[in-house]
Kinemage of the C-alpha trace (Angstrom):
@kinemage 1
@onewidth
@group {chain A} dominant
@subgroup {mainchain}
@vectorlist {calphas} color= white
{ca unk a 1} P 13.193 -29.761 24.234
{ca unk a 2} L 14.738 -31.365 20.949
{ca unk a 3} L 16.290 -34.453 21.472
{ca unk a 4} L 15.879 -37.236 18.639
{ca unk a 5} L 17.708 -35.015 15.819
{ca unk a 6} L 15.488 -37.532 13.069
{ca unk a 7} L 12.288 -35.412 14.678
{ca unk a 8} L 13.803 -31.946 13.687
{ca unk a 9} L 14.441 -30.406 10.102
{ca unk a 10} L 15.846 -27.151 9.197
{ca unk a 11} L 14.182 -24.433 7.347
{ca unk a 12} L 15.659 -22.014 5.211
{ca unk a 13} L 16.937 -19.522 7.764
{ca unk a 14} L 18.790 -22.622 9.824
{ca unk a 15} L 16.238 -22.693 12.531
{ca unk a 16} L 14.929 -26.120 13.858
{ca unk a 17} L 11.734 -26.946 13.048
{ca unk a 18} L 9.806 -30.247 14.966
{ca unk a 19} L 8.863 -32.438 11.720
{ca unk a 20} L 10.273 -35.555 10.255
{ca unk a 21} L 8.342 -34.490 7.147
{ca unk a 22} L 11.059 -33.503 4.415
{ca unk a 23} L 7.363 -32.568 2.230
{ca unk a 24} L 6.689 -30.200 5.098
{ca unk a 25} L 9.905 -28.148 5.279
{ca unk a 26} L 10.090 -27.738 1.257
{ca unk a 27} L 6.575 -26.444 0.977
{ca unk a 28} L 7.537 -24.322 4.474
{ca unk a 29} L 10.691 -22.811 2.872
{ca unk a 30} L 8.483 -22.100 -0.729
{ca unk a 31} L 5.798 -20.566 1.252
{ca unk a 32} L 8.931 -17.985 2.538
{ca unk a 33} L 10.380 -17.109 -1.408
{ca unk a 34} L 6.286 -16.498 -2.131
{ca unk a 35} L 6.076 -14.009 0.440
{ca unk a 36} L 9.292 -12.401 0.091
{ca unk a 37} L 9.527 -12.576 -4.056
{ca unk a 38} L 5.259 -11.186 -4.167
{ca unk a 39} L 4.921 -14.915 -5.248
{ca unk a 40} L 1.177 -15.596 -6.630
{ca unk a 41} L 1.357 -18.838 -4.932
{ca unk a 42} L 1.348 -18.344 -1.190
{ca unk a 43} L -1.324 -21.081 -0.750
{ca unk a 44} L 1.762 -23.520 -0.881
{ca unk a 45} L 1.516 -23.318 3.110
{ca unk a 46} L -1.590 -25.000 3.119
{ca unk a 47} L 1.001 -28.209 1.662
{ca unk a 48} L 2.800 -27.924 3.980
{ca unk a 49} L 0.567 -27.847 6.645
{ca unk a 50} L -1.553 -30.912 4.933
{ca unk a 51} L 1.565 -32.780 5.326
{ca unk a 52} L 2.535 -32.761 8.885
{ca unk a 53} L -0.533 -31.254 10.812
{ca unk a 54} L 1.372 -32.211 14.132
{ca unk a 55} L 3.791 -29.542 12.607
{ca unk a 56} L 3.453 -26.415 14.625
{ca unk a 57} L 5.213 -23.670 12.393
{ca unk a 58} L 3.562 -25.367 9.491
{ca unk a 59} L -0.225 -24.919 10.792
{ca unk a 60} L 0.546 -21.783 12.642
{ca unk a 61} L 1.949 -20.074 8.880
{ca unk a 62} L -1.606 -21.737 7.337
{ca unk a 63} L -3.447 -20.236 9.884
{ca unk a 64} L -2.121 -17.029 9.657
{ca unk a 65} L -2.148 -16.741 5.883
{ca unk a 66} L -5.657 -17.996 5.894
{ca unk a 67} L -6.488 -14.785 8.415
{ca unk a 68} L -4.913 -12.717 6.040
{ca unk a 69} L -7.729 -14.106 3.448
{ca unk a 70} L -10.747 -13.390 5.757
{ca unk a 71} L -11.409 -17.292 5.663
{ca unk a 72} L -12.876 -19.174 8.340
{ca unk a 73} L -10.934 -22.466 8.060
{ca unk a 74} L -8.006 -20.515 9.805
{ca unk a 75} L -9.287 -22.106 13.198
{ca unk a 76} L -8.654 -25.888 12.140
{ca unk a 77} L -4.676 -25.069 11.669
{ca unk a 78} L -4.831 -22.774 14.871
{ca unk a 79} L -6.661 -25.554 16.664
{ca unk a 80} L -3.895 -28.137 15.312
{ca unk a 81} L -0.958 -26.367 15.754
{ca unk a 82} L -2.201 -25.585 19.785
{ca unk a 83} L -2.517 -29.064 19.769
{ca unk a 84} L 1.160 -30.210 19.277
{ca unk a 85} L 2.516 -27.157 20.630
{ca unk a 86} L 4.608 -28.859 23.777
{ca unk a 87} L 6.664 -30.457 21.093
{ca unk a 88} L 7.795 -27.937 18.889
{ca unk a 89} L 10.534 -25.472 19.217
{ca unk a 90} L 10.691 -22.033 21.319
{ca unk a 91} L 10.910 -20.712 17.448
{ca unk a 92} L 7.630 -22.715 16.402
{ca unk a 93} L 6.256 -21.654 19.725
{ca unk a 94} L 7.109 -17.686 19.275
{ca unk a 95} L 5.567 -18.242 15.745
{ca unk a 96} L 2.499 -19.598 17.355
{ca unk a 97} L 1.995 -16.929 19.799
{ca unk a 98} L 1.940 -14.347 17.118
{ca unk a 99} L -0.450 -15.914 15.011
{ca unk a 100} L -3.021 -16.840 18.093
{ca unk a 101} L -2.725 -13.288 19.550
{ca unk a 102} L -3.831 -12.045 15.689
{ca unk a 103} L -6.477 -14.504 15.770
{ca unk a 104} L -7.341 -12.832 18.898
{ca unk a 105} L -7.002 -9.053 17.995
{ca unk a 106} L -4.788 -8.507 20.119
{ca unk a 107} L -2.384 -6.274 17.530
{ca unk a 108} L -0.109 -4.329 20.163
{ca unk a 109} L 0.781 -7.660 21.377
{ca unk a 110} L 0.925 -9.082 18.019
{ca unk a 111} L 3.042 -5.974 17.325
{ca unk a 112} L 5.726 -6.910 20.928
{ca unk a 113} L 5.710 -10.180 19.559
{ca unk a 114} L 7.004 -9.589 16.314
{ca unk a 115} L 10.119 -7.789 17.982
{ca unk a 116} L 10.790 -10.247 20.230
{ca unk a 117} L 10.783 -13.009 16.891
{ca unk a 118} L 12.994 -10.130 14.927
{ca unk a 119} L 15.743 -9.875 17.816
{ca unk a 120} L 15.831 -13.668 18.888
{ca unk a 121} L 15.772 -15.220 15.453
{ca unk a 122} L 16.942 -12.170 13.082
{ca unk a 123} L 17.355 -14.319 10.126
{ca unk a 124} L 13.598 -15.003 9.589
{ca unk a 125} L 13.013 -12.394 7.170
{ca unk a 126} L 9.414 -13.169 6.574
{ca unk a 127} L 8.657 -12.489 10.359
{ca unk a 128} L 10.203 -9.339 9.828
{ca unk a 129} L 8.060 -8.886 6.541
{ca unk a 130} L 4.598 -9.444 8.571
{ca unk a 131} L 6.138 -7.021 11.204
{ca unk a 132} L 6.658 -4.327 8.812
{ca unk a 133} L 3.400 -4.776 7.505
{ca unk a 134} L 0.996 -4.631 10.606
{ca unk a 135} L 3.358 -1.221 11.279
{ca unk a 136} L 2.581 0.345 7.748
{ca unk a 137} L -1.566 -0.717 8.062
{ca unk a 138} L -1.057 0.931 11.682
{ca unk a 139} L 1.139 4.197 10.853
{ca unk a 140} L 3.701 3.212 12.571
{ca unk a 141} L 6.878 4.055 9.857
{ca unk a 142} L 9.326 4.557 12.780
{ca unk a 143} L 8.960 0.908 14.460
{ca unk a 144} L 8.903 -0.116 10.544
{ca unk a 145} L 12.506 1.102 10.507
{ca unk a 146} L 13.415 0.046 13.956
{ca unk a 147} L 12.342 -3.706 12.561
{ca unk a 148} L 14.392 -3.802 9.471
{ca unk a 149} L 17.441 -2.070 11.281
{ca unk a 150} L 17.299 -5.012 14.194
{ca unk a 151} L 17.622 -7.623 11.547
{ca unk a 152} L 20.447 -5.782 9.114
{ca unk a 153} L 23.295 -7.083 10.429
{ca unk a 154} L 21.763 -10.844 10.078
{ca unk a 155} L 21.190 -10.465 6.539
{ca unk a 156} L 22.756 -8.093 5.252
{ca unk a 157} L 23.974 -10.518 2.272
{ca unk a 158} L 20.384 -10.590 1.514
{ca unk a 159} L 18.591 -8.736 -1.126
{ca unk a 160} L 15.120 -8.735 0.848
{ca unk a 161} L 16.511 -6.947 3.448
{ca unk a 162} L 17.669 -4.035 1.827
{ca unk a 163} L 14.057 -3.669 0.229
{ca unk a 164} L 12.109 -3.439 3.661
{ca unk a 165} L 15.082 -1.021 4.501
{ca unk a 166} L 14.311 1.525 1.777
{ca unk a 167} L 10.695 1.584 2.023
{ca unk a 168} L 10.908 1.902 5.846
{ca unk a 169} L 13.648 4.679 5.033
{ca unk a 170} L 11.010 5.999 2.434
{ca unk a 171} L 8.000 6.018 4.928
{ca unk a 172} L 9.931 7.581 8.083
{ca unk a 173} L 10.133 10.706 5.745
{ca unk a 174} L 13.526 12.754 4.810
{ca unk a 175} L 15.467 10.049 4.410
{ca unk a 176} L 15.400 9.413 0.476
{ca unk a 177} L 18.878 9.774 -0.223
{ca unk a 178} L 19.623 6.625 2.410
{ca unk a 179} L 16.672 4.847 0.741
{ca unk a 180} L 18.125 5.385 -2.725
{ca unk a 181} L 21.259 3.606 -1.484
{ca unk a 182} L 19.412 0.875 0.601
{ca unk a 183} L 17.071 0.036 -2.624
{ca unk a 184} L 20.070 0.155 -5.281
{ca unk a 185} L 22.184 -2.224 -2.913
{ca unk a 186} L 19.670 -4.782 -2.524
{ca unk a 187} L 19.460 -4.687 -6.686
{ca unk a 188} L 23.187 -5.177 -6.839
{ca unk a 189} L 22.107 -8.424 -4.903
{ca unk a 190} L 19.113 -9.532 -6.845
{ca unk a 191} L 17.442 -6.728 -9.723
{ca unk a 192} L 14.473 -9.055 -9.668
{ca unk a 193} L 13.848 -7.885 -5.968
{ca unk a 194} L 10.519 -6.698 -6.442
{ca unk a 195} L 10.208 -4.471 -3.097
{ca unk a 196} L 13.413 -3.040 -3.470
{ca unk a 197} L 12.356 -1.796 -7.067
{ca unk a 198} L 9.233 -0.389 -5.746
{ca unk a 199} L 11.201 1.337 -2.941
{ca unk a 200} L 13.691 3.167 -5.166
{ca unk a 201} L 10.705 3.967 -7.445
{ca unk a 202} L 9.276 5.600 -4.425
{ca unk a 203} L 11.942 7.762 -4.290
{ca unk a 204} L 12.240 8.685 -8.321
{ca unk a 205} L 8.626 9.367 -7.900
{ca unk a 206} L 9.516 11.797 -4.544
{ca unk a 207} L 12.218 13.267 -5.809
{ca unk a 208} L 10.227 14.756 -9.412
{ca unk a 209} L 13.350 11.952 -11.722
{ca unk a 210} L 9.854 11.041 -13.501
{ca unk a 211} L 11.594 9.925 -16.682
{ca unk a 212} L 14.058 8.460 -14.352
{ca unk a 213} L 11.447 6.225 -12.377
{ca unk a 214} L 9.390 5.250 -16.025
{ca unk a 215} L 12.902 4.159 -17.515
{ca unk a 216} L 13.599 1.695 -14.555
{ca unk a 217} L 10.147 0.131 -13.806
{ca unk a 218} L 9.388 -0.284 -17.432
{ca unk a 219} L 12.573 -1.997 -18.023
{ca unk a 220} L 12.299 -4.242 -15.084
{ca unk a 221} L 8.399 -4.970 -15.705
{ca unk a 222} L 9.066 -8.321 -17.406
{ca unk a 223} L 10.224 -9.586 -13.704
{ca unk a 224} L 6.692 -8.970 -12.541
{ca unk a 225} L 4.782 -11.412 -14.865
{ca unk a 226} L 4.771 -14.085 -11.894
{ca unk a 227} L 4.014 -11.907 -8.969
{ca unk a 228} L 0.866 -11.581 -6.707
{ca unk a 229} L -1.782 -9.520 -8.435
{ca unk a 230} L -1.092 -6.450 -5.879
{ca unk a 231} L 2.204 -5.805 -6.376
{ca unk a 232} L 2.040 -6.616 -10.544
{ca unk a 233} L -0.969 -3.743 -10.701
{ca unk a 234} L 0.511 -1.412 -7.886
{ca unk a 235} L 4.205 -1.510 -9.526
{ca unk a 236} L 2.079 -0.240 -12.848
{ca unk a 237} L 0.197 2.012 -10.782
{ca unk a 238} L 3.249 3.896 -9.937
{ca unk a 239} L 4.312 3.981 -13.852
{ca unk a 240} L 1.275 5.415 -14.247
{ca unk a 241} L 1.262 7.893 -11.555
{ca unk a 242} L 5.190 8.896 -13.018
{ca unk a 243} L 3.094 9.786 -16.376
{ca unk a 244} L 0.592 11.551 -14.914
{ca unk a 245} L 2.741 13.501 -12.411
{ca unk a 246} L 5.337 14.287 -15.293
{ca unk a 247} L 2.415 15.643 -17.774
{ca unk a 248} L 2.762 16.119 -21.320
{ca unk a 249} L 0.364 15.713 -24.109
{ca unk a 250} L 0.796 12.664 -24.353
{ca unk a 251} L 0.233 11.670 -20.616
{ca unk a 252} L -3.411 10.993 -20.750
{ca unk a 253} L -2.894 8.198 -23.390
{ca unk a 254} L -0.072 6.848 -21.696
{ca unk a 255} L -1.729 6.413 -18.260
{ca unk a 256} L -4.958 5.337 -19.718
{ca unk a 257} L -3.026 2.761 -21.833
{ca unk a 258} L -1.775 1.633 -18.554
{ca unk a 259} L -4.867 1.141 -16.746
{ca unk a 260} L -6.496 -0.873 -19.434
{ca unk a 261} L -3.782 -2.993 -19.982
{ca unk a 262} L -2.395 -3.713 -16.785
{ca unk a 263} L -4.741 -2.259 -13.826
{ca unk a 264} L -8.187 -2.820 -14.447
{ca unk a 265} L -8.390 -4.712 -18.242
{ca unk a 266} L -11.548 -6.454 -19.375
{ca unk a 267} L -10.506 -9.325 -18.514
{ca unk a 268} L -9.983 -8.633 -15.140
{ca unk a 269} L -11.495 -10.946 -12.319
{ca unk a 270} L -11.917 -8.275 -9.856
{ca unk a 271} L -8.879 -9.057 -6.454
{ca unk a 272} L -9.948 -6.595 -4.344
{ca unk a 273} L -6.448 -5.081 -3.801
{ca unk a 274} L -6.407 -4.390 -7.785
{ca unk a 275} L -9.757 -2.424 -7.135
{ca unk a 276} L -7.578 -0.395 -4.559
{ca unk a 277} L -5.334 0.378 -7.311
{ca unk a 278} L -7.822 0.907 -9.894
{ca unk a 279} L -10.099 3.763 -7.669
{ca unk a 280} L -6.717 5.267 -6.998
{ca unk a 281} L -5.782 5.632 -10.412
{ca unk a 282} L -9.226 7.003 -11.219
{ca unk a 283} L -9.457 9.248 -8.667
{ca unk a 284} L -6.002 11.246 -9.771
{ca unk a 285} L -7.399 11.555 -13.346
{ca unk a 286} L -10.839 12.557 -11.433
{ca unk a 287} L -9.291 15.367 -9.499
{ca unk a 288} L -7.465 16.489 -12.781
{ca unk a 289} L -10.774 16.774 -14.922
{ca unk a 290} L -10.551 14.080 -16.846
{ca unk a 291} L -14.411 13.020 -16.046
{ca unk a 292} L -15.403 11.050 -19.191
{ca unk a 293} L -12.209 8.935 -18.963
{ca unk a 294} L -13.415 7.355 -15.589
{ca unk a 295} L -16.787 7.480 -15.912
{ca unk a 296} L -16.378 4.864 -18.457
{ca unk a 297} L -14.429 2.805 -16.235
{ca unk a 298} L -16.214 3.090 -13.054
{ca unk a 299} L -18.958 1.909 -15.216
{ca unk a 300} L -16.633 -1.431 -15.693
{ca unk a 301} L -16.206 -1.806 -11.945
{ca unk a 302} L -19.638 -1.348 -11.037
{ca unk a 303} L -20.594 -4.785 -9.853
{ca unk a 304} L -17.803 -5.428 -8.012
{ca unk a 305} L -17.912 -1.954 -5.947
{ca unk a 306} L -21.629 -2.709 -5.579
{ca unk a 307} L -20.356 -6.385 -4.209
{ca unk a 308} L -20.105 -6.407 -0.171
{ca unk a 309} L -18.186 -8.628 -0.160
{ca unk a 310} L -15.486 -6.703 -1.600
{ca unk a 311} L -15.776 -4.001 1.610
{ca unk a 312} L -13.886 -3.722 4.472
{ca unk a 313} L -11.052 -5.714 3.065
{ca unk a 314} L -8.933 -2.697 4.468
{ca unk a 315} L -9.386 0.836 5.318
{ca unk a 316} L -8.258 2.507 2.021
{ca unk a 317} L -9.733 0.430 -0.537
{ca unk a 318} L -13.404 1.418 1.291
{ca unk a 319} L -12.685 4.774 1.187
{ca unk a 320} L -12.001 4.048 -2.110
{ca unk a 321} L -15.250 2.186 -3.273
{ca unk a 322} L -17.230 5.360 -1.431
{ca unk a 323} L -15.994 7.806 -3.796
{ca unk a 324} L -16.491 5.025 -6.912
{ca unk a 325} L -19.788 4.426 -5.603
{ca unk a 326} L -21.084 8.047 -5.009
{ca unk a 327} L -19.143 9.036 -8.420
{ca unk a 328} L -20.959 6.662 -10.130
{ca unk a 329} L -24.284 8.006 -9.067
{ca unk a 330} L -24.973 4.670 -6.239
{ca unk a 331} L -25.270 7.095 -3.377
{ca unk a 332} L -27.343 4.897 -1.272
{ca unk a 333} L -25.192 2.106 -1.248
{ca unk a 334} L -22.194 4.913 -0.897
{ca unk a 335} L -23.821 5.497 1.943
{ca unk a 336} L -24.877 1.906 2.995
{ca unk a 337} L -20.568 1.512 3.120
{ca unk a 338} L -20.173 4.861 5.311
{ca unk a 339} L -22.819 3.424 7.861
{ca unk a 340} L -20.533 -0.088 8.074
{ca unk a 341} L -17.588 1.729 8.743
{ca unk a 342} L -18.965 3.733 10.744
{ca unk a 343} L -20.040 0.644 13.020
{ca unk a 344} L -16.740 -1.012 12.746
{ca unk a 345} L -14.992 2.165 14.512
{ca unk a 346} L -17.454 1.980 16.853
{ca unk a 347} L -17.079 -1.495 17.939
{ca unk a 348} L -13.070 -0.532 18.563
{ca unk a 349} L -11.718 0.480 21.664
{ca unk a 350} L -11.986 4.307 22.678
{ca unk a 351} L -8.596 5.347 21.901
{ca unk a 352} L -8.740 3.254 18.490
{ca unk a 353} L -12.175 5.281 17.664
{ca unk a 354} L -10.221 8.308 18.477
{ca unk a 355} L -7.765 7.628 16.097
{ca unk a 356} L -9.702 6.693 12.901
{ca unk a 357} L -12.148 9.147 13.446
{ca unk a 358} L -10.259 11.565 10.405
{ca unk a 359} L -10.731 8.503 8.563
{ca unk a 360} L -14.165 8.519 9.062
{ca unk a 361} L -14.552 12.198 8.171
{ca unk a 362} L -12.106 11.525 5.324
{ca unk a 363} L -14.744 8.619 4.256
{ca unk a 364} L -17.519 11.527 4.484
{ca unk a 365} L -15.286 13.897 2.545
{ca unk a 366} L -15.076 11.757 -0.840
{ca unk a 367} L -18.642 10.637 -0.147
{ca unk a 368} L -19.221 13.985 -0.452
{ca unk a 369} L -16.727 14.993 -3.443
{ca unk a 370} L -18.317 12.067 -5.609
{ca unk a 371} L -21.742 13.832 -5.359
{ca unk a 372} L -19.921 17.309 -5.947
{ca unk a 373} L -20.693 18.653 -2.672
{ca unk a 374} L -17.793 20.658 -2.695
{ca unk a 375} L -18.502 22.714 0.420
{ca unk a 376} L -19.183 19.644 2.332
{ca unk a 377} L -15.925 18.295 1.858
{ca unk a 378} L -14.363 21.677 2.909
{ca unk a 379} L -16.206 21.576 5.930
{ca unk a 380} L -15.319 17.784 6.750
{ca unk a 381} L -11.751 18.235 5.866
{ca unk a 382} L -11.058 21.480 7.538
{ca unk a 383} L -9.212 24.647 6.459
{ca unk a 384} L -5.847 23.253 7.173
{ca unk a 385} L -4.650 20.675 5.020
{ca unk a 386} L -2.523 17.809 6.753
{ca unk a 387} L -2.554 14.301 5.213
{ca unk a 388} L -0.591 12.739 7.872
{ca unk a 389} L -2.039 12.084 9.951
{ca unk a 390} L -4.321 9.734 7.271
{ca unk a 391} L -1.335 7.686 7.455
{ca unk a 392} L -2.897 5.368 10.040
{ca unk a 393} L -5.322 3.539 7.780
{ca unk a 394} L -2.371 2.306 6.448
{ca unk a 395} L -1.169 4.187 2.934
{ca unk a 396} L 2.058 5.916 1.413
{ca unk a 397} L 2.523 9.488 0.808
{ca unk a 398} L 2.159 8.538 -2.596
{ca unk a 399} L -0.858 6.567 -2.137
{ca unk a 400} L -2.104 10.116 0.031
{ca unk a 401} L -1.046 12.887 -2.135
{ca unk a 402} L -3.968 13.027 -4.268
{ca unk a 403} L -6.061 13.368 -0.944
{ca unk a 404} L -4.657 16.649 -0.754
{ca unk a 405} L -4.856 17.848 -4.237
{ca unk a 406} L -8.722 16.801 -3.871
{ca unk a 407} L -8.166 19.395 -0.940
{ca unk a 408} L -7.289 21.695 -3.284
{ca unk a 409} L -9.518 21.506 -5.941
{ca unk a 410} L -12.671 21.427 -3.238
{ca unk a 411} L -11.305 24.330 -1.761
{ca unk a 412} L -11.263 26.433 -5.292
{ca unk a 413} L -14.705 25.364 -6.213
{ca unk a 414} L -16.174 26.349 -2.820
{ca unk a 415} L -14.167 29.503 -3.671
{ca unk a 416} L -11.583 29.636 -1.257
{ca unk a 417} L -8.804 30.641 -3.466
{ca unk a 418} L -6.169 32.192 -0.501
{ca unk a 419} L -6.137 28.688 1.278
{ca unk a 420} L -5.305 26.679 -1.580
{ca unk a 421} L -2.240 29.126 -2.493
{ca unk a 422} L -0.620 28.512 0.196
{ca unk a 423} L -0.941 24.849 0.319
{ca unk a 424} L 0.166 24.806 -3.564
{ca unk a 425} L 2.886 27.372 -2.961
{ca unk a 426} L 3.876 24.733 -0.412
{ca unk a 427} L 3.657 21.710 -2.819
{ca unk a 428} L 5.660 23.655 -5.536
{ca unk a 429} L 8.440 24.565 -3.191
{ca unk a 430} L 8.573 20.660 -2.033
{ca unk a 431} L 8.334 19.031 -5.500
{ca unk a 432} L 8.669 21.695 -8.455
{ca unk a 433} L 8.268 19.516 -11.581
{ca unk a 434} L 4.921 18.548 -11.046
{ca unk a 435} L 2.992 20.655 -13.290
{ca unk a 436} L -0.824 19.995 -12.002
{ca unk a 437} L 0.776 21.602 -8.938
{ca unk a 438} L 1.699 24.749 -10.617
{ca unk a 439} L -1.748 24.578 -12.450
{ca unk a 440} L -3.585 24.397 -9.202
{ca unk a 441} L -1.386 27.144 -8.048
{ca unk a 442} L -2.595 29.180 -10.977
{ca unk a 443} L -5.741 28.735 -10.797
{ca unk a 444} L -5.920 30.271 -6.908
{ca unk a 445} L -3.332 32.831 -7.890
{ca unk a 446} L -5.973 34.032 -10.801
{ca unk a 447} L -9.285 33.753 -8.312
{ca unk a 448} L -7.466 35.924 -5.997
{ca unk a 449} L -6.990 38.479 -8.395
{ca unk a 450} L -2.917 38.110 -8.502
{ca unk a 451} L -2.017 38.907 -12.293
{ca unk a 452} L 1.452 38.313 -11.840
{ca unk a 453} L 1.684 35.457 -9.563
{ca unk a 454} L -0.566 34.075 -12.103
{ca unk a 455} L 1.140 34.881 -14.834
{ca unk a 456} L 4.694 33.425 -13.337
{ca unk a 457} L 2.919 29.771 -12.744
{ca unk a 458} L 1.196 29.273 -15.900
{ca unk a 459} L 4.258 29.842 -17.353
{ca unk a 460} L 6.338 27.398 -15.359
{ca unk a 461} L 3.547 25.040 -15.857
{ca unk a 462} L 3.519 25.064 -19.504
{ca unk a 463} L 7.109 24.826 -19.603
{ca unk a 464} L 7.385 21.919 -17.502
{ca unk a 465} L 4.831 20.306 -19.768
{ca unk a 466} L 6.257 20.803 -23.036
{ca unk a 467} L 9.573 19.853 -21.625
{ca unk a 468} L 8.041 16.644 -20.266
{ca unk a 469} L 6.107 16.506 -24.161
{ca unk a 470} L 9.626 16.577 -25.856
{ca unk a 471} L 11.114 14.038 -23.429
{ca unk a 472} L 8.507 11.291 -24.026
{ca unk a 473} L 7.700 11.862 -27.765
């Protein structure tokens, strides 16, 4: 119960907070711009916690963000803020609960919990940021949505909340046109937003505006020189992905130029979410036949994809580091990683194991295309092709598509041209400037024996890359 008013302090979103530490709430409220603006600096909790530890909010945050880092002194903050928790807040308390049942593994609750803190105290926007991001490492895009919609009306003079919005809006599927206007009106608020500039690149990138999306990011790139290393080397990651996507013959150097510099340089100390972005980059230029350009650069990454203790950071990135490692010719320690998450499945509940098991036969798959095994991966990843339902190890369509032009190009070197045309003649219909597409198209248009058909898309493929050659000269 608050009585003594000198005991309490506000934070940023006007919600009492139990500490007569003025230290405590300032590093509290910098902690929320970190998370919200992709700060590099989120460790400022641990201030704030070091300041008051009879602070519940403040040792609860610590201990969360310290979870989030896989480090074991998460349990001394837990342990504290339990401690003092019959004299904080029903806010401090809800806050609490969350970060215990996480500590716990309990992630549906974790999940009910964060709905609860969304609809009782709307205004905390990094609540609703930690929400949206247990949905999107879950697949769940539709309670993603259902989170940022609860707190709109709350914030809707915020540019933050118009971000999480339009990538929720993004994710759901469909809805790009509402996610262009979410992401644009959190810019009119703020154009430093980070998230809602990688949201509306999202949908450049969708919608085939390549030139569009390059334009905007590049001219907005000088607002990421003090973000967190994700976001600074995804953001670039997408540029790079516009180039690629967009051909040209110029698109190699550009995307290479991009990698070096701002993805993976030789400088680079090796954050494990950079790897992510790195491997995905690789893998795209992989699938297109561009072999010598990333076998030099897996070469560069070879320690740290040999380095166990850069696995099982998160489903993707191991994925990830099994294709690097069987690429790059390390096939028992490829297959050291598939064992390990193999095990980690197994120690989940049934239905979980159910779930993630096309993970694990995805894991198998690019095991398997690293090594060239092209049949194998045909025979792991089925006849069909549906990268949906991938979404649950927590990655964007984006992030996915080049899962299914892998598909693709498995599929034609096992010679099974007939399959791949109609997941191509698919893919063009969806998103027709994207010349690989119409490539891959041709290719199982000219295997099948169709003169014509093949004719028709080498022609629109060559068109869209000179087009895209004049644009960017």
């Amino acid at each position: 119960m608050e009585d003594d008013p000198s005991c309490y302090r506000k934070d940023m979103w006007g919600y009492s907070v139990h500490t007569q530490s003025d230290d405590c709430i300032s590093f509290i409220n910098r902690f929320y711009r970190q998370v919200l603006m992709y700060g590099a600096d989120r460790r400022i909790i641990i201030k704030a916690a070091n300041s008051d530890r009879s602070c519940v909010l403040a040792c609860a945050l610590a201990a969360g963000y310290l979870l989030t880092q896989q480090e074991v002194n998460a349990h001394v903050y837990l342990t504290a803020a339990k401690h003092n928790r019959d004299r904080a807040t029903r806010y401090e308390r809800l806050i609490l609960a969350v970060v215990s049942a996480w500590a716990e593994g309990q992630i549906e609750e974790v999940l009910d919990l964060h709905f609860q803190l969304v609809a009782q105290y709307p205004k905390d926007l990094v609540s609703l940021k930690r929400g949206q991001t247990l949905c999107f490492y879950m697949g769940r895009q539709e309670d993603m949505l259902n989170l940022a919609l609860q707190a709109l009306t709350a914030n809707h003079d915020s540019p933050f909340i118009h971000g999480m919005l339009a990538f929720a809006l993004v994710e759901v599927g469909g809805r790009m046109r509402e996610a262009e206007m979410a992401a644009r009106q959190g810019l009119a608020i703020d154009d430093h937003d980070l998230w809602a500039q990688h949201a509306l690149c999202h949908v450049l990138q969708y919608e085939c505006r390549f030139g569009e999306a390059i334009t905007f990011m590049s001219e907005h790139s000088h607002t990421w020189s003090n973000c967190c290393s994700f976001l600074y080397t995804h953001n670039w990651w997408h540029v790079a992905v516009c180039h690629l996507e967009q051909g040209g013959t110029n698109a190699l150097d550009k995307v290479l130029a991009i990698y070096d510099a701002h993805v993976w340089d030789s400088n680079c100390q090796g954050d494990h979410q950079d790897c992510l972005n790195a491997l995905g980059l690789l893998l795209r230029l992989d699938v297109r036949g561009h072999h010598s350009c990333v076998d030099a650069r897996l070469t560069s990454m070879h320690d740290l994809l040999l380095d166990e203790a850069s696995w099982h950071k998160e489903w993707l990135q191991d994925l990830l580091i099994v294709w690097g490692l069987s690429r790059g010719h390390n096939v028992r320690e490829a297959g050291r990683l598939l064992q390990t998450l193999t095990l980690k499945v197994q120690e989940l509940e049934m239905e979980q194991q159910m779930v993630l098991e096309c993970i694990l036969r995805l894991a198998k798959a690019l095991y398997e295309y690293g090594t060239s095994n092209y049949k194998a991966v045909c025979q792991l990843l089925g006849p069909v092709s549906n990268c949906s339902k991938f979404k649950v190890m927590g990655a964007s369509d984006e992030q996915l598509d080049v899962i299914e032009e892998l598909w693709c190009i498995a599929h034609l070197r096992a010679g099974q041209p007939l399959s791949v045309a109609q997941v191509a003649e698919r893919r063009v219909l969806e998103r027709s400037k994207v010349p690989f597409s119409w490539r891959i198209l041709e290719e199982a248009y000219s295997a099948a024996g169709e003169t014509e058909k093949t004719d028709h898309a080498a022609v629109t493929a060559l068109g869209l890359e000179t087009a895209a050659t004049a644009t960017t000269s």
